[in-house]
C-alpha positions as CSV (number, residue, x, y, z in Angstrom):
1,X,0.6,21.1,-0.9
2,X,3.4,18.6,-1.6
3,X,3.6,19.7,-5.3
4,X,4.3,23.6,-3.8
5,X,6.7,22.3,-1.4
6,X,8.9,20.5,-4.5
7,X,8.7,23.6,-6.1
8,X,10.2,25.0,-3.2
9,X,13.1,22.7,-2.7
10,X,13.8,22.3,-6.8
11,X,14.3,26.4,-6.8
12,X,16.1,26.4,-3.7
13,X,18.5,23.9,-5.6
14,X,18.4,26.1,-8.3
15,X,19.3,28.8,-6.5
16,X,22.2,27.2,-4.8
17,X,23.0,25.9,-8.2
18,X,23.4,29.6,-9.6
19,X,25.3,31.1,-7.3
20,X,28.2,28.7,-7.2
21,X,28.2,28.4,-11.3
22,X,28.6,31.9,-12.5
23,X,31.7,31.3,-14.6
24,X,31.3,32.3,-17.8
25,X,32.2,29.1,-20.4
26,X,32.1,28.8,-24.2
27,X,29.5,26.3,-25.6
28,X,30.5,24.0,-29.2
29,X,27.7,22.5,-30.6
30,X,29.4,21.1,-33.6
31,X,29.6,24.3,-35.8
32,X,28.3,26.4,-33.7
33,X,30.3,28.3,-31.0
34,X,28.4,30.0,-27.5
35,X,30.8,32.2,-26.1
36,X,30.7,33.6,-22.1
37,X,27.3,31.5,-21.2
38,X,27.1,31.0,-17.7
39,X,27.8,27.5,-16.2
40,X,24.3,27.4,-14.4
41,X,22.8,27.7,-17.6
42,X,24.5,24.9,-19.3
43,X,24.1,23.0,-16.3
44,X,20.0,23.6,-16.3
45,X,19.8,23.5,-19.9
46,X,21.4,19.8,-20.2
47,X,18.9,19.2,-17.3
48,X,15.8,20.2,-19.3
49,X,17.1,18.2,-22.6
50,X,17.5,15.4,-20.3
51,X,14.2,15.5,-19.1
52,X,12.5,16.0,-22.4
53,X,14.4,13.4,-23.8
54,X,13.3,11.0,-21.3
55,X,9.8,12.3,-21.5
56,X,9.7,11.8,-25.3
57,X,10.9,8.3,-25.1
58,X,8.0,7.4,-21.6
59,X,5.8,8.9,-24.4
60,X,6.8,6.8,-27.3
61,X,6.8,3.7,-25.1
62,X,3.2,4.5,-23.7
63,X,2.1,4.4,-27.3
64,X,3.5,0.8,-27.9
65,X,2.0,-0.5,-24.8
66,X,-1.6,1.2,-25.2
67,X,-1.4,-0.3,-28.7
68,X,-0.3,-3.6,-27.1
69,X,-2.8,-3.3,-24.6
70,X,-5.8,-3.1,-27.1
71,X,-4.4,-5.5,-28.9
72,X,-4.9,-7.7,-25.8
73,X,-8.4,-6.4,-25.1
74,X,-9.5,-7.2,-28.3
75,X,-8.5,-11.2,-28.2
76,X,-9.9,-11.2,-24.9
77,X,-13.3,-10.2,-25.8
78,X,-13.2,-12.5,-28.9
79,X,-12.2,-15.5,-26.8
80,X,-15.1,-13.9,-24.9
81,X,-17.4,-14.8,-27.3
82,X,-16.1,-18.1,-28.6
83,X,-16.5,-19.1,-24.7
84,X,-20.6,-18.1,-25.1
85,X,-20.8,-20.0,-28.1
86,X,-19.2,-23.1,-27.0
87,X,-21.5,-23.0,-23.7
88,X,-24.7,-22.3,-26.0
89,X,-23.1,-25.6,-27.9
90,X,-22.4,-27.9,-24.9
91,X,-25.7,-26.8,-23.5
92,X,-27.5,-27.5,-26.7
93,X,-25.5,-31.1,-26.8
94,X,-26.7,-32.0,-23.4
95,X,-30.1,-31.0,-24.5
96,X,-29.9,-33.8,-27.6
97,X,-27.9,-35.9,-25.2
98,X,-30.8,-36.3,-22.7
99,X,-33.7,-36.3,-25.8
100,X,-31.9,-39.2,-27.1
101,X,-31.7,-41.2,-23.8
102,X,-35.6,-40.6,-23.4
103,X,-36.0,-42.0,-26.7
104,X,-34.5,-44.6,-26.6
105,X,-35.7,-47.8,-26.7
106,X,-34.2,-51.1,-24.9
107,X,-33.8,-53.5,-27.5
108,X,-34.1,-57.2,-26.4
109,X,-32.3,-60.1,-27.8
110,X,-35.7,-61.4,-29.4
111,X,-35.8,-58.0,-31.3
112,X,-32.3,-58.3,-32.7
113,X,-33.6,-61.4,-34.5
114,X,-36.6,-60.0,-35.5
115,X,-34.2,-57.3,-37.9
C-alpha cells in the first residue's frame, strides 16, 4: 500500500514537473546535437542517469563488501576450529597433567641417597 501511494506522489511530481517545463531546448552531448527536446524530458532523463548511476555504484560496492564479508566468515570459522583443537589439547594436557600427579611417587631424602 505505501509502495502504490509513492507511485502516486512521484507521478503527481511528474506531472507538475511536465506541465511547467514544456519549452522546447537543444541538447549537446559533445558531437552530437538534440534540437527542440522538451525541458521535462531532460529534466527526467538526467534524473534516471542519476539514479542508475548511483545504483551501479550501490551495486559495485555490495560486491566488495559480500566479498569482504566471506572473507571474514572464512577466518572466523578457521579460528573456529583452531579454538576446538586447542580445547581438545588443553583437555588432553590436563588429562597427562593429573596421570602424572597420581603417579607420582614422594621421594624421601633417604631415597635421594640411595641414587
Amino acid at each position: 500500500m505505501l509502495t502504490i501511494i509513492m507511485f502516486l506522489v512521484v507521478g503527481g511530481v511528474m506531472v507538475y514537473l511536465a506541465q511547467s517545463n514544456l519549452s522546447l531546448v537543444t541538447l549537446h552531448l559533445g558531437s552530437y546535437v538534440f534540437p527542440d527536446i522538451p525541458l521535462f524530458y531532460v529534466i527526467v532523463g538526467s534524473l534516471l542517469l542519476g539514479l542508475s548511476l548511483a545504483y551501479f555504484i550501490n551495486l559495485i560496492n555490495s560486491i566488495f563488501v559480500a566479498f569482504a564479508m566471506r572473507g571474514k566468515d572464512n577466518k572466523i570459522k578457521t579460528t573456529k576450529i583452531e579454538v576446538v583443537e586447542l580445547t581438545k589439547m588443553i583437555h588432553q594436557l590436563e588429562l597427562e597433567n593429573e596421570r602424572l600427579k597420581n603417579n607420582s611417587t614422594i621421594i624421601e631424602p633417604q631415597d635421594i641417597n640411595a641414587l
